[in-house]
Backbone as ProteinMPNN parsed JSONL, in Angstrom:
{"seq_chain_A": "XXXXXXXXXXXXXXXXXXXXXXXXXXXXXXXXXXXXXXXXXXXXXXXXXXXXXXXXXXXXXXXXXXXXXXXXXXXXXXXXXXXXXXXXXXXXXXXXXXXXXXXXXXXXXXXXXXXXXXXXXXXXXXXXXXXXXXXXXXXXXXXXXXXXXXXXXXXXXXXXXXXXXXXXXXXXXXXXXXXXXXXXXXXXXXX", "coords_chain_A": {"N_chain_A": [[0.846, -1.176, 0.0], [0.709, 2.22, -0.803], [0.658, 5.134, -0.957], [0.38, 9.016, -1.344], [0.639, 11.621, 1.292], [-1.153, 14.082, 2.345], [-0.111, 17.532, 2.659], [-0.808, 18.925, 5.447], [-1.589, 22.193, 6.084], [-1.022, 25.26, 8.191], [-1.519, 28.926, 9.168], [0.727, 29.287, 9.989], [2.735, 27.361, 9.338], [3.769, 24.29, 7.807], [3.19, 20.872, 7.694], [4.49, 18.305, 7.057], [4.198, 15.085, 5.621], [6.758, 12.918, 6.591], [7.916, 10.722, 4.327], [8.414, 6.227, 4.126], [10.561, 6.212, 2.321], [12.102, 8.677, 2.389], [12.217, 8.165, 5.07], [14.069, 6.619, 5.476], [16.657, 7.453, 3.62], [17.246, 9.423, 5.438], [17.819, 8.346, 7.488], [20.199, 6.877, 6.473], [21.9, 8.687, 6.338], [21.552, 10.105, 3.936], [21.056, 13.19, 3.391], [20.732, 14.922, 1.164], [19.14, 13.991, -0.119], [16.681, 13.294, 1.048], [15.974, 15.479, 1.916], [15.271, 16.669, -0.674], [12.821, 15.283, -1.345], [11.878, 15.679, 0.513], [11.248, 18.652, 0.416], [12.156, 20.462, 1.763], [15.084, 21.669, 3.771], [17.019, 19.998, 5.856], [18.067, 20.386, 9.203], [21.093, 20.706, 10.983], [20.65, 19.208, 13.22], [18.78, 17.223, 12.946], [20.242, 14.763, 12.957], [20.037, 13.596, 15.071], [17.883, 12.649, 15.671], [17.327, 9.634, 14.965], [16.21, 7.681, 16.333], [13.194, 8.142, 16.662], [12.604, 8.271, 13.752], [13.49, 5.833, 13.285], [12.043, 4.429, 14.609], [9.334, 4.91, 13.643], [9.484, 4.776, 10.736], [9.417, 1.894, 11.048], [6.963, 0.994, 11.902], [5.282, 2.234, 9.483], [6.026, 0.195, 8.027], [5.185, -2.261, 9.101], [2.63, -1.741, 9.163], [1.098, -0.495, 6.599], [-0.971, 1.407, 6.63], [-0.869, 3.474, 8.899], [0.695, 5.173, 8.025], [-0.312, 8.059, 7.431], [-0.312, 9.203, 9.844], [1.653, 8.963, 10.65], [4.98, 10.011, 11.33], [5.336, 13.674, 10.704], [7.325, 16.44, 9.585], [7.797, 19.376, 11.219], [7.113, 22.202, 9.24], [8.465, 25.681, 8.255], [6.457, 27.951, 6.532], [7.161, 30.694, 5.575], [9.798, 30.73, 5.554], [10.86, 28.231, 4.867], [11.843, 26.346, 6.281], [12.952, 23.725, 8.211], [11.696, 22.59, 11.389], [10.786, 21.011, 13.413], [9.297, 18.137, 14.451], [6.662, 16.157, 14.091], [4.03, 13.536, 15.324], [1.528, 11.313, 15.509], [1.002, 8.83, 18.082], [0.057, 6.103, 17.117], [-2.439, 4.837, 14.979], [-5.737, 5.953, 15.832], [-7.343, 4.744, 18.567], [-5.541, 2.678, 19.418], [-4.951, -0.239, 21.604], [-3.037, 0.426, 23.77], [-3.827, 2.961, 24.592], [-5.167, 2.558, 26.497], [-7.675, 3.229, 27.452], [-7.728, 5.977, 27.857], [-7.62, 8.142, 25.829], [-8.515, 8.671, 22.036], [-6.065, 9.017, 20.519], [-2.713, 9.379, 20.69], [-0.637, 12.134, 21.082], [2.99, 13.468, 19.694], [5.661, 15.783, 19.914], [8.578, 17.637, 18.654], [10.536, 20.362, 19.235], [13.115, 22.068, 17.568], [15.927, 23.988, 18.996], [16.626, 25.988, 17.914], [14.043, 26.862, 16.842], [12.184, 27.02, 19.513], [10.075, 28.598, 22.333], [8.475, 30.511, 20.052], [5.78, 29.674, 19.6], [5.118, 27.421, 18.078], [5.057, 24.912, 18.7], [2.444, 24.899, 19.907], [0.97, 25.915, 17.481], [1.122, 23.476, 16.1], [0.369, 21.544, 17.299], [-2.239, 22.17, 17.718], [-2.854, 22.573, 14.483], [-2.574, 19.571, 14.176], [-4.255, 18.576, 16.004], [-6.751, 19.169, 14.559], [-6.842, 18.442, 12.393], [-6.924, 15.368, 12.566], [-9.306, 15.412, 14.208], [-11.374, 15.99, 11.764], [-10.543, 14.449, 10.075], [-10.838, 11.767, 11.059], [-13.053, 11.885, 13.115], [-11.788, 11.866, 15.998], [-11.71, 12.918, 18.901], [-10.628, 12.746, 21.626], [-7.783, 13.711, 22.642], [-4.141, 12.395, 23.795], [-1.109, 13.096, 25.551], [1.715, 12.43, 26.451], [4.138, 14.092, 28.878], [6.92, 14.569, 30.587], [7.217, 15.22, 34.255], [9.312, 17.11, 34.746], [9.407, 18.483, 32.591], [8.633, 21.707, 32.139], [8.075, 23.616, 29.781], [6.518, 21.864, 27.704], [4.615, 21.261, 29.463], [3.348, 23.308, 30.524], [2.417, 24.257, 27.749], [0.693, 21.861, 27.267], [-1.366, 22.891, 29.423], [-2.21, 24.754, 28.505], [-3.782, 24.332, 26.522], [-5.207, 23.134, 27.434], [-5.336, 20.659, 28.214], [-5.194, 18.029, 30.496], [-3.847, 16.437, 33.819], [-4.344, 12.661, 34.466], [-3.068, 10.495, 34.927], [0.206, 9.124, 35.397], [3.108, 6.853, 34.086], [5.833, 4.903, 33.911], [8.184, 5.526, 31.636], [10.148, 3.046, 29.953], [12.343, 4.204, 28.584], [12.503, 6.971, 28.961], [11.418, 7.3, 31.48], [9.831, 8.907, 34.269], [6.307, 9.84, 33.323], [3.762, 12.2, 32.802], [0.475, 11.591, 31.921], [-1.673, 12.649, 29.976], [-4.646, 14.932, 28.889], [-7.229, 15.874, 26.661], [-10.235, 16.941, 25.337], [-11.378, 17.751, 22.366], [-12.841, 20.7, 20.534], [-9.867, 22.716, 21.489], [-9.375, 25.648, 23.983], [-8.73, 28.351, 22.556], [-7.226, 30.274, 24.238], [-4.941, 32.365, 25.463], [-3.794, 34.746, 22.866], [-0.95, 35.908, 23.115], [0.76, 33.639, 24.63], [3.425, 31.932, 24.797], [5.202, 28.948, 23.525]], "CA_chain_A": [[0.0, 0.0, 0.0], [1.199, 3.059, -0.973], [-0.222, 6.023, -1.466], [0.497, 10.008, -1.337], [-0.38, 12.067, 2.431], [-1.317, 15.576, 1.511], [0.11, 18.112, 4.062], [-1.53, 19.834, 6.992], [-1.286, 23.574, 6.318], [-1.483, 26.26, 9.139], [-0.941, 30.234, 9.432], [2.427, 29.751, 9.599], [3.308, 25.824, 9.19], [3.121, 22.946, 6.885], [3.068, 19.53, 8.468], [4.492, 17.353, 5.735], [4.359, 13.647, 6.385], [8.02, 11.887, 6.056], [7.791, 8.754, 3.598], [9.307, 5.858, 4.257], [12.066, 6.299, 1.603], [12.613, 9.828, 3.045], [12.836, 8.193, 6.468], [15.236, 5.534, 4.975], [17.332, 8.423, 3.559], [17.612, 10.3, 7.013], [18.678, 7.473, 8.46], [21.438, 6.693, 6.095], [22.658, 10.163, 6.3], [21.327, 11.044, 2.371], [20.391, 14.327, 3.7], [20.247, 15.821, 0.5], [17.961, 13.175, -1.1], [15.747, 13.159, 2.408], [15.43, 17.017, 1.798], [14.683, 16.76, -2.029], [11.961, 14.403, -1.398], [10.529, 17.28, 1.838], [10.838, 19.794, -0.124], [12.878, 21.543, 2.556], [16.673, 21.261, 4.32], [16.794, 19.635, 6.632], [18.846, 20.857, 9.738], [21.875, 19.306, 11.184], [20.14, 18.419, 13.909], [18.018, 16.202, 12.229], [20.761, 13.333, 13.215], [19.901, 13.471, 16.68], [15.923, 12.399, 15.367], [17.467, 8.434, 14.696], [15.089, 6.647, 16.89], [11.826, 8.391, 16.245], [12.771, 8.029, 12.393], [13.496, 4.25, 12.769], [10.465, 3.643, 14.924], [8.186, 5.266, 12.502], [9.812, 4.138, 9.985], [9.541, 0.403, 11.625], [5.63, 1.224, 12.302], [4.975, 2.432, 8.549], [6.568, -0.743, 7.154], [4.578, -3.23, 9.667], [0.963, -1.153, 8.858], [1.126, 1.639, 6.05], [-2.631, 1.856, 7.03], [-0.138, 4.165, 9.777], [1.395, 6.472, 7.124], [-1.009, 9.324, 7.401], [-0.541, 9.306, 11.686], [2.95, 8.881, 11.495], [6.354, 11.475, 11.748], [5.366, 14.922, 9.891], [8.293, 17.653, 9.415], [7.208, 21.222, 11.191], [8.013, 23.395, 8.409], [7.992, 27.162, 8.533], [5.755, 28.408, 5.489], [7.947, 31.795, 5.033], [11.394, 30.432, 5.354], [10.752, 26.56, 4.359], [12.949, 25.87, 7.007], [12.575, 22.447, 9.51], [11.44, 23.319, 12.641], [10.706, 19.837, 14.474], [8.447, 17.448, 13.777], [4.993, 15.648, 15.021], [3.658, 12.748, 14.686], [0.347, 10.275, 16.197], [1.696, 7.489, 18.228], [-0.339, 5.279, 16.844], [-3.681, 4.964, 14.374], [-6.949, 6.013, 16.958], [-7.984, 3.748, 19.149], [-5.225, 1.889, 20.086], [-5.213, -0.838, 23.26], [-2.309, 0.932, 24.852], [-4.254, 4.197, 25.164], [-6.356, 2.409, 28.19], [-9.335, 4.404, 27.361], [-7.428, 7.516, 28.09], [-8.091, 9.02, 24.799], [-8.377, 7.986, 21.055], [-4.53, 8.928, 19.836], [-1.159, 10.4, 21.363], [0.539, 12.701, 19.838], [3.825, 13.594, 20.271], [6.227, 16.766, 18.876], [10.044, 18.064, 19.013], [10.363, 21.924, 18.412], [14.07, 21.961, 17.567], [16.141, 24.232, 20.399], [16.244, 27.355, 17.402], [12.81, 27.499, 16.968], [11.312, 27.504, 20.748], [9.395, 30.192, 22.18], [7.831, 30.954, 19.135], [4.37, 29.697, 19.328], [5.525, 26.445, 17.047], [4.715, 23.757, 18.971], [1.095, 25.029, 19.763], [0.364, 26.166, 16.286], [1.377, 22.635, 15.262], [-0.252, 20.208, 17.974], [-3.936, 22.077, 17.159], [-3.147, 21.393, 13.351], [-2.435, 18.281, 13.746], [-5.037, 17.869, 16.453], [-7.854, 19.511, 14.184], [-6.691, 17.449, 11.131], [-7.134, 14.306, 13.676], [-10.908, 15.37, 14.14], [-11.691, 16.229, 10.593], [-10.445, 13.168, 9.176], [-11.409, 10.467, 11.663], [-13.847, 12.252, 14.317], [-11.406, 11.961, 17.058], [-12.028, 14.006, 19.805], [-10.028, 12.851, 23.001], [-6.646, 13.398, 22.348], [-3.57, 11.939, 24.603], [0.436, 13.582, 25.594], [2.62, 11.942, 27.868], [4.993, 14.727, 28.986], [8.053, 14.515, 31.853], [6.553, 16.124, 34.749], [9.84, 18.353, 34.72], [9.322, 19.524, 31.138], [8.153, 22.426, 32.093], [7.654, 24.618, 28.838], [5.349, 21.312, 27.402], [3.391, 20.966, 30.569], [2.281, 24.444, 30.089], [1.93, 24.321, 26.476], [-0.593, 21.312, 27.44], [-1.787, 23.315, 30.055], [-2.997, 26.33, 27.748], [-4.365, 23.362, 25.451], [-6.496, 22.406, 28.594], [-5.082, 18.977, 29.182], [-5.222, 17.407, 32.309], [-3.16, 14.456, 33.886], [-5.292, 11.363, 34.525], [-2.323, 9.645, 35.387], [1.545, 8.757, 35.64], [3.385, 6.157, 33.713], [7.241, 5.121, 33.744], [8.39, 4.724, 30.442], [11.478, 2.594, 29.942], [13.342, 4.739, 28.048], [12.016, 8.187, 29.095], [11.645, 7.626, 32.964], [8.123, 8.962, 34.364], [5.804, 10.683, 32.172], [2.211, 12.395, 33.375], [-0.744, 11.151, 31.015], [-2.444, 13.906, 29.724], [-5.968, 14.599, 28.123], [-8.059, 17.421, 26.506], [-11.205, 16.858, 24.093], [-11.396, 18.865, 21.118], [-11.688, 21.696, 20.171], [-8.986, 23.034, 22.707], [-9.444, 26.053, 24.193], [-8.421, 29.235, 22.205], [-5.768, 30.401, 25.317], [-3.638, 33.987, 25.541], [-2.593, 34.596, 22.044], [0.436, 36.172, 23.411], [1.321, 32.46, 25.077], [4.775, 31.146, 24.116], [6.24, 27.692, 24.911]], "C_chain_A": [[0.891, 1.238, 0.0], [0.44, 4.387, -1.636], [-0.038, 8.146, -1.02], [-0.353, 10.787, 0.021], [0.061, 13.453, 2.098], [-0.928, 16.349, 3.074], [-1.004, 18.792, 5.082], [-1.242, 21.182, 7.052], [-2.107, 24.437, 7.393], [-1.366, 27.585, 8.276], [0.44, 29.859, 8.421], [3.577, 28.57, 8.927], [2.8, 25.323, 8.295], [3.583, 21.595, 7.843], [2.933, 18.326, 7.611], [4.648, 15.995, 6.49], [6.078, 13.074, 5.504], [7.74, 10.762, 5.521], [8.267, 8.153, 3.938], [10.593, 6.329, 3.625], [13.052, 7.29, 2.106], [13.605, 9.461, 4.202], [14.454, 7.297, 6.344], [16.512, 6.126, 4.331], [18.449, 9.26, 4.163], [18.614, 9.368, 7.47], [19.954, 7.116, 8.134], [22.296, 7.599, 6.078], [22.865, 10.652, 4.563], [20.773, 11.947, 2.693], [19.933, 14.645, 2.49], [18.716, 15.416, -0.099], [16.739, 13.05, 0.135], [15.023, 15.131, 1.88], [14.764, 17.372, 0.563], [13.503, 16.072, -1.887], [10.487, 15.155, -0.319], [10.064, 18.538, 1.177], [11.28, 21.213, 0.876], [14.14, 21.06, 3.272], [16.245, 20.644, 5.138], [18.264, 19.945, 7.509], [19.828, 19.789, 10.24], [21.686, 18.894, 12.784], [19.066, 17.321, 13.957], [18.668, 14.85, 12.395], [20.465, 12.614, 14.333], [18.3, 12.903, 16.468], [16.082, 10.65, 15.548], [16.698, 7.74, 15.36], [14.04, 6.828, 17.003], [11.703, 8.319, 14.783], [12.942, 6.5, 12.377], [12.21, 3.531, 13.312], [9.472, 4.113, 14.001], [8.472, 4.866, 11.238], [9.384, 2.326, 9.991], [7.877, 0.414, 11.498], [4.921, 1.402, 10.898], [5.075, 0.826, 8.186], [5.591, -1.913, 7.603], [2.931, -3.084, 9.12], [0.732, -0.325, 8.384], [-0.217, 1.744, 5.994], [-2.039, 3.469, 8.09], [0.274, 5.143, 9.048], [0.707, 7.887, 7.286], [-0.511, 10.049, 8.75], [0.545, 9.352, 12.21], [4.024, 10.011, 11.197], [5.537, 12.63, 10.152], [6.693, 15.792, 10.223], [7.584, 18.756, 9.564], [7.778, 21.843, 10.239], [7.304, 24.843, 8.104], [7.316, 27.671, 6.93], [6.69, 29.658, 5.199], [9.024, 31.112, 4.528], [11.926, 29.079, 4.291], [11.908, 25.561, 5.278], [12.032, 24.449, 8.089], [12.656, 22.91, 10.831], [11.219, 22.679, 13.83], [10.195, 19.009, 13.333], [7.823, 16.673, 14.729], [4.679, 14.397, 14.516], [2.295, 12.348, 16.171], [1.357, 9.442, 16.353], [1.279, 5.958, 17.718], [-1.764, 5.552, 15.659], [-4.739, 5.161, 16.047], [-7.481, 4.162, 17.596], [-7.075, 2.247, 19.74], [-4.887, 1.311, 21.561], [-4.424, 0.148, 24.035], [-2.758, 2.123, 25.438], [-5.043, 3.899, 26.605], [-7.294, 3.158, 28.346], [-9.066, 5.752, 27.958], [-7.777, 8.221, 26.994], [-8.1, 7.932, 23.479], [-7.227, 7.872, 20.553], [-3.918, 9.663, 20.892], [-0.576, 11.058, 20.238], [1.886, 12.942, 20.495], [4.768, 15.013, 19.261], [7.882, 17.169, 19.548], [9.859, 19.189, 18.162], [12.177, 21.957, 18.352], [14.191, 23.496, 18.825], [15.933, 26.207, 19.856], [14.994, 28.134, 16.903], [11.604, 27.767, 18.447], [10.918, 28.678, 20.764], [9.073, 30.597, 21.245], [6.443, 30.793, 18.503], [4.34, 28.427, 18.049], [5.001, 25.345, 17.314], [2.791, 23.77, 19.102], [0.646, 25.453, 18.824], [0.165, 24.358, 16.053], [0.548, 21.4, 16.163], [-1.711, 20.958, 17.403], [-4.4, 21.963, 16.129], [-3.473, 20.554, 13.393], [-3.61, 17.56, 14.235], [-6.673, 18.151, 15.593], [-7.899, 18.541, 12.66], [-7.648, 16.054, 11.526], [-8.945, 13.958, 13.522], [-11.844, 15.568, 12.931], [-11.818, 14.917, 9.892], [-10.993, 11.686, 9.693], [-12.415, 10.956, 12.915], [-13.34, 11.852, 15.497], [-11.266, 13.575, 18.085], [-11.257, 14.152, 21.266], [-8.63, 12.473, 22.344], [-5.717, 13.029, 23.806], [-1.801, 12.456, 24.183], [0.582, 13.113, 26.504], [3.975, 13.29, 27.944], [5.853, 14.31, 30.197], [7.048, 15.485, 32.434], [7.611, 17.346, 35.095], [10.166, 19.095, 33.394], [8.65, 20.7, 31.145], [7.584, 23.352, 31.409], [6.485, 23.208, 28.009], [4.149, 21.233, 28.258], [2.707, 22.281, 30.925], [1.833, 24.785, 28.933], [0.655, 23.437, 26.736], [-1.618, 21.925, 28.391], [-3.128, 24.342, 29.657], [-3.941, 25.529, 26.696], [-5.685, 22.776, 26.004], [-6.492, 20.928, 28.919], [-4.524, 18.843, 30.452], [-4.673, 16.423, 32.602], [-4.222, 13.684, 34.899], [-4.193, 10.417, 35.318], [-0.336, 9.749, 34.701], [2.189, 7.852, 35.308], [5.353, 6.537, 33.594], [7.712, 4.51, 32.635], [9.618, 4.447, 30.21], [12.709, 3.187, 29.668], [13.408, 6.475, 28.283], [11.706, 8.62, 30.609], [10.057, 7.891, 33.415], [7.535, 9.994, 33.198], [4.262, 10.811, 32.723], [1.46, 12.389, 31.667], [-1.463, 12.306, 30.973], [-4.048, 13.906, 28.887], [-7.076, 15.801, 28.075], [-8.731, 16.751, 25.229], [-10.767, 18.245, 22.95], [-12.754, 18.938, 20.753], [-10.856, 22.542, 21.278], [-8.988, 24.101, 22.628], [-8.523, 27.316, 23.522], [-6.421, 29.805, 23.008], [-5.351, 32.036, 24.813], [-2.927, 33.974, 23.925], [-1.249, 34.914, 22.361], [1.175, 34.793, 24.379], [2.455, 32.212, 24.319], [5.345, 30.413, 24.538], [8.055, 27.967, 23.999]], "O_chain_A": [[1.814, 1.27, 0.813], [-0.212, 4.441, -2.679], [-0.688, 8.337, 0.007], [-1.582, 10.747, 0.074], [1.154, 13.88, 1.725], [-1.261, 15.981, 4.201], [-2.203, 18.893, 4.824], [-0.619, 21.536, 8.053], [-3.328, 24.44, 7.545], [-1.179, 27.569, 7.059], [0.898, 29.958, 7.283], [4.655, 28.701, 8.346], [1.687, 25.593, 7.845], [4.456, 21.713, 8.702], [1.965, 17.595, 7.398], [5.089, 15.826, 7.626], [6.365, 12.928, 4.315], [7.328, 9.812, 6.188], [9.193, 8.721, 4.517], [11.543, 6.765, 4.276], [14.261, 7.127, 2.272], [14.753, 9.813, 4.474], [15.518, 7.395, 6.956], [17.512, 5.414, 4.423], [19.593, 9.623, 3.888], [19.805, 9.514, 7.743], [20.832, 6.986, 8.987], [23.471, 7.354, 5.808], [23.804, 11.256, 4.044], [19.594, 11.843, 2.354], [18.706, 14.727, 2.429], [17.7, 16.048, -0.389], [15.724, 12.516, -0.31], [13.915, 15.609, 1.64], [13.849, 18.195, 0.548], [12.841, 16.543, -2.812], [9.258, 15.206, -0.284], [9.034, 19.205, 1.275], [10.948, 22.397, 0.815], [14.196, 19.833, 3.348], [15.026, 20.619, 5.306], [19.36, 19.856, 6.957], [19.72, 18.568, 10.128], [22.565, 18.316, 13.422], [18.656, 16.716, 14.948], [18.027, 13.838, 12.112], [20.575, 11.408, 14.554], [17.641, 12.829, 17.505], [15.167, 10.12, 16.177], [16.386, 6.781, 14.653], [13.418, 5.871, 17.465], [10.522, 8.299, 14.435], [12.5, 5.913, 11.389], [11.562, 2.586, 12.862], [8.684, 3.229, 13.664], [7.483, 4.566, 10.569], [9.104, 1.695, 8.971], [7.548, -0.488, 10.727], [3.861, 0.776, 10.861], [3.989, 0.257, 8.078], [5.12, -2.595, 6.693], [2.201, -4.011, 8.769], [0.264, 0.672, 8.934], [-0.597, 2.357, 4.996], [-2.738, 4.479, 8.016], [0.17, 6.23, 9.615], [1.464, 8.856, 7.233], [-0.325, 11.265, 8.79], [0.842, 9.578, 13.383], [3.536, 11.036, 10.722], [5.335, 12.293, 8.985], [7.039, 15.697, 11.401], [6.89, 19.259, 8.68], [8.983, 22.08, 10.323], [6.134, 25.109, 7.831], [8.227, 27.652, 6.103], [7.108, 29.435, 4.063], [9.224, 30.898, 3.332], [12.811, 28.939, 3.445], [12.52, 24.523, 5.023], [10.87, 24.378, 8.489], [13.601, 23.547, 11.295], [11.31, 23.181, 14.951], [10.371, 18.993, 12.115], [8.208, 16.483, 15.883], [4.995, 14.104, 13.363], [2.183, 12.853, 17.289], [2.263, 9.163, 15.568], [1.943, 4.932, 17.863], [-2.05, 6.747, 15.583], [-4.466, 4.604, 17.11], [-7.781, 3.05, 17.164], [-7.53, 1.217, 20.236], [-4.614, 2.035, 22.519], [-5.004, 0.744, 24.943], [-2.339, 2.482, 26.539], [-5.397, 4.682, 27.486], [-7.659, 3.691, 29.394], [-9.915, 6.5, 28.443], [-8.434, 9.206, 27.329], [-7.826, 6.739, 23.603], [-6.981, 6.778, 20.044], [-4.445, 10.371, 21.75], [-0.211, 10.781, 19.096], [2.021, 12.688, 21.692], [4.526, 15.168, 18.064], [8.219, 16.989, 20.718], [9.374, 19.275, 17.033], [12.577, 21.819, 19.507], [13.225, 24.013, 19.387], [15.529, 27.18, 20.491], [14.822, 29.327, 16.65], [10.572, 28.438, 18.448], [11.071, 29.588, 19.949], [9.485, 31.753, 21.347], [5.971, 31.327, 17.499], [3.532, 28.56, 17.13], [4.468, 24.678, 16.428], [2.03, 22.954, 18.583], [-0.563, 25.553, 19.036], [-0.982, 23.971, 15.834], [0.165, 20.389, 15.575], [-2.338, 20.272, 16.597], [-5.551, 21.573, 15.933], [-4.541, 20.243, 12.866], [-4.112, 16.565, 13.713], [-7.65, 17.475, 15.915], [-8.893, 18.106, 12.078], [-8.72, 15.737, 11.01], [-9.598, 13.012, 13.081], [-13.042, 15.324, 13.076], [-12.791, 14.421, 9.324], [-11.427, 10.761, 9.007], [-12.456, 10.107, 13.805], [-14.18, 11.42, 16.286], [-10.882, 14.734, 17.923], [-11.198, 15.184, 21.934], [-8.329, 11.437, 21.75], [-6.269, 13.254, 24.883], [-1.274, 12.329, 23.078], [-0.186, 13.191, 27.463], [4.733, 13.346, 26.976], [5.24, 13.511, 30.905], [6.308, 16.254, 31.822], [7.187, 18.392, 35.587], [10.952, 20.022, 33.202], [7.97, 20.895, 30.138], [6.7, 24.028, 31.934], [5.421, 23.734, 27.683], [2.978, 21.158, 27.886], [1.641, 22.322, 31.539], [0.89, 25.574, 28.878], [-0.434, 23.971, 26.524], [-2.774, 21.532, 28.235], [-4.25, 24.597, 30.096], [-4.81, 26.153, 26.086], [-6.681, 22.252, 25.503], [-7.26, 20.231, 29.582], [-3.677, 19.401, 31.15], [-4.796, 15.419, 31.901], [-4.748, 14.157, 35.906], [-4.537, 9.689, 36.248], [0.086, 10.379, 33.731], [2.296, 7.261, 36.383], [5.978, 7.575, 33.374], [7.738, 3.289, 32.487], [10.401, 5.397, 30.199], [13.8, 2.939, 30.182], [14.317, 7.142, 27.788], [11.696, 9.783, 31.014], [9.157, 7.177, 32.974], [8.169, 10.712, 32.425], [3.6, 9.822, 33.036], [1.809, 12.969, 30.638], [-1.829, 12.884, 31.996], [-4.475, 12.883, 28.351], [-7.602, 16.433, 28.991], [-8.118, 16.183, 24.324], [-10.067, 19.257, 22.946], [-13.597, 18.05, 20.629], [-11.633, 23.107, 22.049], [-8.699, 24.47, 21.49], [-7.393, 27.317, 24.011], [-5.249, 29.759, 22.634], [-5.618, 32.56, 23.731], [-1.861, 33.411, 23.678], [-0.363, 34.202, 21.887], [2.273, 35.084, 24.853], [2.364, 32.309, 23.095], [6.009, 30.54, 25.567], [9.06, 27.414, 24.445]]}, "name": "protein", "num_of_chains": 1, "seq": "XXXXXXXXXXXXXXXXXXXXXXXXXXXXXXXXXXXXXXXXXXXXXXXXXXXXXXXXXXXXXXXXXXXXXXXXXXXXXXXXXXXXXXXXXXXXXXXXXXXXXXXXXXXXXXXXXXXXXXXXXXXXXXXXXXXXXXXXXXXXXXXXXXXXXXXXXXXXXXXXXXXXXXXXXXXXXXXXXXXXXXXXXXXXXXX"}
């Protein structure tokens, strides 16, 4: 199965989905041919991505029913520059959510684009895409409870922790959870 995922345009963002081949690219360190294929550079911190690029990568390959849900590239609409990137942890509705919500999402704002209103432009894309396309409505973030600039980004989003999980590789992480549509918030907010 193979088949073309059309981006996610904001304001200010596009929210391109990485292909496999792309991701298969990255990983080999064909930047250029990873970037020709985005349609934007990709930064050189983009090496430091290797295990959210091989698991999504790994996740596409097992169920490209997953391709739509899985790693997007934040990219800045002025500049065309890479800015992070987002993805669903899974298609809706999977077991591991424990009836906390229908999907997780998850996002990395690289360290030169923070504070700029990037990450919350790009989670209520992604989360309004989410509800458009499959009528999901309870979304799910696991953040560190000392991440402090996400746990107020979810904060202003209106998610709530439900609960506390220690994840093997990540240590504890508070379970989060806000229906949609998520609360407007302070435009002047910046995580």
């Amino acid at each position: 199965m193979s088949f073309e995922v059309p981006d996610i345009v904001g304001e200010r963002l596009i929210l391109r989905h990485l292909s496999p081949q792309t991701l298969r690219d990255a990983l080999a360190q064909r930047f250029a041919e990873a970037a020709a294929a985005l349609g934007a550079a990709l930064p050189a911190a983009w090496q430091e991505e290797a295990a959210i690029l091989a698991l999504r990568l790994q996740d596409m390959e097992s169920d490209p029913a997953y391709a739509p849900w899985s790693l997007r590239a934040i990219i800045l609409r002025d500049s065309g520059e890479v800015a992070g990137h987002l993805n669903f942890h899974s298609q809706p509705g999977h077991p591991y959510l424990q009836a906390w919500g229908e999907v997780e999402l998850g996002y990395t704002v690289l360290p030169a684009f923070r504070r700029q209103g990037i990450a919350r432009e790009a989670v209520r894309l992604a989360a309004r895409w989410a509800h458009e396309e499959a009528g999901v409505r309870r979304f799910v973030l696991s953040i560190a409870p000392d991440n402090l600039p996400s746990q107020a980004l979810a904060a202003r989003l209106g998610f709530r922790k439900v609960h506390q999980v220690s994840d093997p590789d990540d240590g504890p992480e508070d379970v989060l959870i806000a229906d949609w549509p998520f609360p407007e918030g302070p435009v002047a907010g910046r995580e």
